[in-house]
SERO-4910 file (N, C-alpha, C, O; in steps of 0.05 Angstrom, whole numbers):
BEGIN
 pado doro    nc1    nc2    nc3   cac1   cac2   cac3    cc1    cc2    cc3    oc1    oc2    oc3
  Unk    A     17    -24      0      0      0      0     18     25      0     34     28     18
  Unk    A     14     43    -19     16     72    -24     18     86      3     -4     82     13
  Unk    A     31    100     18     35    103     46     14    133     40     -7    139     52
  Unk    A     23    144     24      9    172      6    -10    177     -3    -16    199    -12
  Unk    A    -32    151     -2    -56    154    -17    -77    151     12   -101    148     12
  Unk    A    -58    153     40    -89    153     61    -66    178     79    -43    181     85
  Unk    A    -93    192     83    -82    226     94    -66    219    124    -45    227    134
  Unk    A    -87    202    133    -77    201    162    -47    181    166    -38    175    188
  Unk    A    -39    176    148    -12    155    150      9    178    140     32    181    148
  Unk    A     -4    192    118     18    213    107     19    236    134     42    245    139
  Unk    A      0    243    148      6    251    163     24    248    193     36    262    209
  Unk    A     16    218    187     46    212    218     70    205    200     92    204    212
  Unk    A     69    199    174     96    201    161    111    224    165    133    226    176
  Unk    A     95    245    153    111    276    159    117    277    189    141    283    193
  Unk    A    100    272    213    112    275    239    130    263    253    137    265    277
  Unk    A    142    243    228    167    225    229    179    231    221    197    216    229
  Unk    A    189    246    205    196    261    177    212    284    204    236    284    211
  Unk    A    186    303    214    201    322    222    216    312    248    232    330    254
  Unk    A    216    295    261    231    285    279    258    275    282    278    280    297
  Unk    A    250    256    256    285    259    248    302    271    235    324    261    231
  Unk    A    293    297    226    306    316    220    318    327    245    342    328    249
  Unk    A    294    338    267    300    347    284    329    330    300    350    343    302
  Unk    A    329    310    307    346    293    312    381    299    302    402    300    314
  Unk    A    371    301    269    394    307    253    403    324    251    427    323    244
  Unk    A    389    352    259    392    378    254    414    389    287    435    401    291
  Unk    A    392    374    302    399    390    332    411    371    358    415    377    382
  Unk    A    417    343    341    427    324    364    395    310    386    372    305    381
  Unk    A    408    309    404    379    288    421    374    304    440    359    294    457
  Unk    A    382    329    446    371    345    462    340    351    469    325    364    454
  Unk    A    334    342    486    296    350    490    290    377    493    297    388    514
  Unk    A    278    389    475    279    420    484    233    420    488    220    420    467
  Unk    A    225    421    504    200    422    512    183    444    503    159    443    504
  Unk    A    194    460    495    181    489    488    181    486    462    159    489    452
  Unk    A    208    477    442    207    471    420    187    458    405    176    460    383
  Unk    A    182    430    441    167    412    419    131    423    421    113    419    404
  Unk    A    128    439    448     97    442    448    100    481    421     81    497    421
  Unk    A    121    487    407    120    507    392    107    492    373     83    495    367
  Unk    A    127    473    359    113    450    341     88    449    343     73    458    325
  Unk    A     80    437    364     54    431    359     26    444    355      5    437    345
  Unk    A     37    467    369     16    486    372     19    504    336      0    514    324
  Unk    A     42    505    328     35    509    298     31    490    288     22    500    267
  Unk    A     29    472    285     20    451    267    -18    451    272    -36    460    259
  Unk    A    -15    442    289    -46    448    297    -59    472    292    -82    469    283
  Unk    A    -50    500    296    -61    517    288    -56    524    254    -70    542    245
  Unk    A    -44    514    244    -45    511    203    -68    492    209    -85    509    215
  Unk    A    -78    475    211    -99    453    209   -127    465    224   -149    454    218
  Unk    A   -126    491    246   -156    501    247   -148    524    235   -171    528    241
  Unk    A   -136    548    222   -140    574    219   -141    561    180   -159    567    164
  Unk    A   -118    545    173   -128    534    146   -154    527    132   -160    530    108
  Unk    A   -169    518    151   -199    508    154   -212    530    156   -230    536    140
  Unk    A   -205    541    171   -224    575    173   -219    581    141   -233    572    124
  Unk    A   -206    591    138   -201    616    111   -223    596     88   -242    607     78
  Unk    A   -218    573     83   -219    552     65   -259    550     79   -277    559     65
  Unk    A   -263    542     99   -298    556    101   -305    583     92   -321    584     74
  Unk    A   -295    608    103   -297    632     98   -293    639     61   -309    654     51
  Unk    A   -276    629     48   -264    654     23   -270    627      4   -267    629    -20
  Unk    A   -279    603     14   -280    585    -12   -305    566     -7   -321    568    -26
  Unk    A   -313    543     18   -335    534      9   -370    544     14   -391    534      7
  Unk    A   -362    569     31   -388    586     39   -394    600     12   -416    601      1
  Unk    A   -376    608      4   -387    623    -22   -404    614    -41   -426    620    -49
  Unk    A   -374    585    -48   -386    570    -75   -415    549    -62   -428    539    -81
  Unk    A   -421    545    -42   -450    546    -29   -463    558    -35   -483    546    -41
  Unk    A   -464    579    -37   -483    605    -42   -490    605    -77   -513    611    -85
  Unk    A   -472    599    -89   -467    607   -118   -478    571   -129   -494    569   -148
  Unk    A   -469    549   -116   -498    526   -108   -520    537   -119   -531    534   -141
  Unk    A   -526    550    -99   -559    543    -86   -561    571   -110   -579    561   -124
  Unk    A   -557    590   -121   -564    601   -141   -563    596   -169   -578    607   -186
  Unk    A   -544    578   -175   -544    571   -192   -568    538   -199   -562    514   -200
  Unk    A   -591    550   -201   -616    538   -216   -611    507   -229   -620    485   -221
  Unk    A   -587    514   -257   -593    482   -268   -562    479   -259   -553    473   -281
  Unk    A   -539    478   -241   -524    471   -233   -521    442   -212   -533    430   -194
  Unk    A   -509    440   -221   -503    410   -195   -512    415   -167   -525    394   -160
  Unk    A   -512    434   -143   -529    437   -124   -500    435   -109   -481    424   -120
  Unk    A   -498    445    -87   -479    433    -66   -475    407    -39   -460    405    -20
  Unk    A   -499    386    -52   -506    365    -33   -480    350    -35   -478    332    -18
  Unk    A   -463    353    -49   -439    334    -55   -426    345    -25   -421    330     -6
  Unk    A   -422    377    -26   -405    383    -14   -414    391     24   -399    397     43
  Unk    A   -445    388     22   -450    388     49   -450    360     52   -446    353     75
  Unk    A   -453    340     35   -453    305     55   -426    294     58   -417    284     79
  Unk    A   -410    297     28   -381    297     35   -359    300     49   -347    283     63
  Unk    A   -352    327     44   -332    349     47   -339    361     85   -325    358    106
  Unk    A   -367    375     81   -372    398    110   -361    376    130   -341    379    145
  Unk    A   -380    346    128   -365    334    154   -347    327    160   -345    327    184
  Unk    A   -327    319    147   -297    312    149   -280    343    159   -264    348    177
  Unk    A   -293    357    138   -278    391    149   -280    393    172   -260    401    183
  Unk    A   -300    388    185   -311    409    214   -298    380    238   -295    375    262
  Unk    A   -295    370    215   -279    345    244   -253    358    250   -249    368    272
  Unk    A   -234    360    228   -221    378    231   -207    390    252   -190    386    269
  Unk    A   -232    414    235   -234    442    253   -238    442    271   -223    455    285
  Unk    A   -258    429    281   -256    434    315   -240    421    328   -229    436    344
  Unk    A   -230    394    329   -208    387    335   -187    396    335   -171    394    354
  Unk    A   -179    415    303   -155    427    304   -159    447    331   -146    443    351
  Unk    A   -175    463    328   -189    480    350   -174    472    383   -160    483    399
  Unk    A   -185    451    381   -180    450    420   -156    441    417   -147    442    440
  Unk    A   -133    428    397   -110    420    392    -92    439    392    -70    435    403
  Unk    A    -99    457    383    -85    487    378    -76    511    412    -57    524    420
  Unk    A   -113    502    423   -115    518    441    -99    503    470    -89    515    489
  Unk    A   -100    471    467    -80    461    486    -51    468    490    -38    473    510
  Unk    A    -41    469    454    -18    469    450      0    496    463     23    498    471
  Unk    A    -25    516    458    -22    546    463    -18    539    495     -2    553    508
  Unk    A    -31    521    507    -25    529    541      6    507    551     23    506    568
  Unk    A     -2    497    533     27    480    540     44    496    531     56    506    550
  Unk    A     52    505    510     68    529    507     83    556    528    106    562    533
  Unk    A     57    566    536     56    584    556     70    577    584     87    589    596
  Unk    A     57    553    590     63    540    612     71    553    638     54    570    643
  Unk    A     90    552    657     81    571    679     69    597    673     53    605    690
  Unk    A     74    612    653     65    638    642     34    647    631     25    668    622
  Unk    A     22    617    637     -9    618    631    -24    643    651    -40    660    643
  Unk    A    -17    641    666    -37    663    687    -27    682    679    -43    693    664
  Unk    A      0    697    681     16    720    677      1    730    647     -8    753    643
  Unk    A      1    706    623     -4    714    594    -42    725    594    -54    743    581
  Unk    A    -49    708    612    -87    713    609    -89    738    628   -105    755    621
  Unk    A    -78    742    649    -76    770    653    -60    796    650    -63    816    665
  Unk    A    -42    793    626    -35    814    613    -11    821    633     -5    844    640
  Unk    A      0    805    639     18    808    663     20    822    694     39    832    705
  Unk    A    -12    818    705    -17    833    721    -17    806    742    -34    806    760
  Unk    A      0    785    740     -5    763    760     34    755    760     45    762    739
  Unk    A     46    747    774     69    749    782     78    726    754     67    704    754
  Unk    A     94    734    736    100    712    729    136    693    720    157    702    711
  Unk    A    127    671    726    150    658    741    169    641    711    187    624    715
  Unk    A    161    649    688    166    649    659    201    670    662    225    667    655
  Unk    A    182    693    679    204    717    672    203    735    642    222    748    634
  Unk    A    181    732    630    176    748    611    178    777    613    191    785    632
  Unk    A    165    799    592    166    827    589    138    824    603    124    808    615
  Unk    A    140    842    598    113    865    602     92    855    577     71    841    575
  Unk    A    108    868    561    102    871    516    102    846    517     78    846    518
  Unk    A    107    824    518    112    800    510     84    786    528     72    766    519
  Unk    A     77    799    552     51    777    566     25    804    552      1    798    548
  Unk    A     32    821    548     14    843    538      6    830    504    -16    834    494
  Unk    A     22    818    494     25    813    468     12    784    467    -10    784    457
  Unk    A     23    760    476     19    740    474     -9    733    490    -18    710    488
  Unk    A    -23    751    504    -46    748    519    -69    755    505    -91    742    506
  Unk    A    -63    783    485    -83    792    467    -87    764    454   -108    756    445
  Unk    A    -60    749    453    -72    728    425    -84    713    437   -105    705    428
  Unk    A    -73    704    467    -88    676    473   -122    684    485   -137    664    489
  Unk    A   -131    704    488   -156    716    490   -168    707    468   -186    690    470
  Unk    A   -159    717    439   -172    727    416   -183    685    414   -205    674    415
  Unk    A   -160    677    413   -152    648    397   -177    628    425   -183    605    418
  Unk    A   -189    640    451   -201    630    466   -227    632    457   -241    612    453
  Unk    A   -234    657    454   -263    668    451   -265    648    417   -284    633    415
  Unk    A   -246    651    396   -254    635    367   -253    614    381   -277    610    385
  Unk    A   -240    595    392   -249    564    411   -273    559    425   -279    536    428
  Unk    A   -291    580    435   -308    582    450   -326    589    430   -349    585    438
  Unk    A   -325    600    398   -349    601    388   -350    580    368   -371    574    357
  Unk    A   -320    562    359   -329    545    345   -343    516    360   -352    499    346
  Unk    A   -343    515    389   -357    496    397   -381    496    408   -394    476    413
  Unk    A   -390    525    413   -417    538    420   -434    547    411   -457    548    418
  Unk    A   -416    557    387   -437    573    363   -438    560    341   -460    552    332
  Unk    A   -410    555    328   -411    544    304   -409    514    296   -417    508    273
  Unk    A   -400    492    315   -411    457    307   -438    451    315   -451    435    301
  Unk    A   -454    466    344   -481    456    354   -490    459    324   -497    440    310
  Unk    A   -489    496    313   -505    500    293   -504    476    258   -519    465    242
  Unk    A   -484    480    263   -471    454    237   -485    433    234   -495    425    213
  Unk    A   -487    417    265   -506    394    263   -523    395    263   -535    374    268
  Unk    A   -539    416    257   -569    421    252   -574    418    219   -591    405    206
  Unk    A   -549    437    210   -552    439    181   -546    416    166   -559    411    145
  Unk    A   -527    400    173   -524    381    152   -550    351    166   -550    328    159
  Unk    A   -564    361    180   -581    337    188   -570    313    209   -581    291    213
  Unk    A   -545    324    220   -540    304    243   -555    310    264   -542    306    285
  Unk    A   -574    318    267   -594    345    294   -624    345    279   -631    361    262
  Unk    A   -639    327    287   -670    338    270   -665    368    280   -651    376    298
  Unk    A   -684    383    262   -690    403    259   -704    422    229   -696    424    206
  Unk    A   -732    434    247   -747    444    221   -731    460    208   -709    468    216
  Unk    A   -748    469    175   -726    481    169   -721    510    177   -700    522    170
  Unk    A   -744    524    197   -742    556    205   -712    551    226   -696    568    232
  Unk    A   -711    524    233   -693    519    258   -656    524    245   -637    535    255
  Unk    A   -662    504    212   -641    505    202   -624    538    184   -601    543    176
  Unk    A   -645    549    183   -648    570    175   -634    596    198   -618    614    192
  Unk    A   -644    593    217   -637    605    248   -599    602    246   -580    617    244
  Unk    A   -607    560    248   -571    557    247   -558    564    236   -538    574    246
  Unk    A   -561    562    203   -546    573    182   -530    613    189   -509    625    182
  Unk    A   -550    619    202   -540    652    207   -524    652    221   -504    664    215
  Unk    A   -526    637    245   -511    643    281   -480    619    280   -464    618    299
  Unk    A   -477    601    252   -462    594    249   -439    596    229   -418    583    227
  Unk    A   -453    621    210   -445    639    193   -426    663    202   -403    668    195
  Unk    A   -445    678    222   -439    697    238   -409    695    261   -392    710    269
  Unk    A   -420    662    264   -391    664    284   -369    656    271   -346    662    277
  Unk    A   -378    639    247   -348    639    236   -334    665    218   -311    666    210
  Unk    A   -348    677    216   -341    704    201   -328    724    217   -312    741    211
  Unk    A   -343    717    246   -323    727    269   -303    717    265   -284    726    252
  Unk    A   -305    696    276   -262    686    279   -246    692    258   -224    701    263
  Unk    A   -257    689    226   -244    698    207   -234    722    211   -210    727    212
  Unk    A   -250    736    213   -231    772    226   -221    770    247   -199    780    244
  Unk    A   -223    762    272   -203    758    295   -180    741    288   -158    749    296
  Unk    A   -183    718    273   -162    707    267   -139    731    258   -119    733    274
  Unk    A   -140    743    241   -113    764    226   -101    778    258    -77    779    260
  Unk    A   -113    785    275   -104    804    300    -86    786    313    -63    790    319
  Unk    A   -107    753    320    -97    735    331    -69    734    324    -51    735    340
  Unk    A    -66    731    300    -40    712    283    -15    738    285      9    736    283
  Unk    A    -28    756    288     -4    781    285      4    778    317     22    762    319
  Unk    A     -3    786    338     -7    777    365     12    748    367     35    748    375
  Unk    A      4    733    361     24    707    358     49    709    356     66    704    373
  Unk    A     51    721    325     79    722    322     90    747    326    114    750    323
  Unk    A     75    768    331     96    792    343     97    794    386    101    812    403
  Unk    A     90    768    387     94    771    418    132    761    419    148    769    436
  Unk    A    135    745    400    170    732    396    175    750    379    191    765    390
  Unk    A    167    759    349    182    772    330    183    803    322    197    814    305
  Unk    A    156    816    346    145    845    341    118    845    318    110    830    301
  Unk    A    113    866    326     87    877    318     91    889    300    111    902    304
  Unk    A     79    894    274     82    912    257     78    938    264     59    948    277
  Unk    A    105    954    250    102    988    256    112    989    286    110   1012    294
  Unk    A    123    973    306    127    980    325    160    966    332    167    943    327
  Unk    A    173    982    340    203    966    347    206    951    365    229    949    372
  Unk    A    185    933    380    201    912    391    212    891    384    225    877    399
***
């Protein structure tokens, strides 16, 4: 068997892949921060990827579906595609948001309060001011993709009876929130990487 032709085998291939590079690159040193950095980007390419890719590509061509009269319809892509995506996504979701606290690690309290809690990291100021905006932003999109936006999901693709004024309701409030995170996401991701690399327009 083709190791390449099933996602989830290519995917622990590559996390074998990057291991023994790492190995090769940096000796056998355990560096812990390195490895929960890893993870927490990997995981977050796998929910913010999913975002853009709902937002700028299958919500649309949904739309352009259901308008388009003698067109194929989008049932391929809500029985198909939506459920495997949103497996995903929310998974990437709480994968991302763990990774973010393992990351942080003693610096979790210091980072969620903006450094107004003693913290034992030894960070900046700018750096728990920085990295807290994100882990806020990156909480509240975790909190609406499992509150707002999968309850509503399983209504729509029919894993949830529901009439259709009900599915209709869902379709908005799960529209709405992902359209949220889509714009919080860009603050988020800047926040991310200018809490280590700086903020745009600003010299740290």
């Amino acid at each position: 068997m083709n190791i390449l032709n099933d996602h989830r085998r290519s995917l622990v291939l590559g996390i074998i892949l990057a291991l023994l590079l790492t190995f090769g690159i940096g000796g056998t040193h355990f560096n812990q921060a390195g490895l929960a950095r890893w993870f927490h980007i990997v995981a977050g390419v796998f929910w913010i990827g999913l975002l853009y890719y709902f937002n700028v590509a299958q919500t649309p061509a949904l739309a352009d579906a259901a308008a388009d009269k003698g067109g194929p319809g989008g049932a391929g892509i809500s029985k198909y595609v939506a459920p495997r995506a949103l497996f995903w996504f929310r998974w990437g979701a709480v994968a991302t948001w763990l990774g973010g606290a393992w990351l942080l690690g003693a610096s979790f309290l210091s980072a969620f309060t903006f450094g107004g809690m003693a913290d034992p990291g030894g960070h900046t100021a700018y750096y728990l001011r920085t990295i807290g905006t994100g882990a806020w932003l990156g909480t509240i999109m975790l909190f609406n993709v499992w509150v707002l936006i999968w309850p509503n999901q399983k209504k729509i693709l029919g894993m949830v009876a529901a009439t259709d004024a009900e599915k209709a309701q869902a379709r908005k409030v799960a529209g709405l929130a992902s359209r949220v995170n889509f714009v919080l996401s860009i603050p988020m991701l800047m926040c991310m990487a200018g809490a280590s690399h700086g903020l745009p327009f600003l010299g740290h």
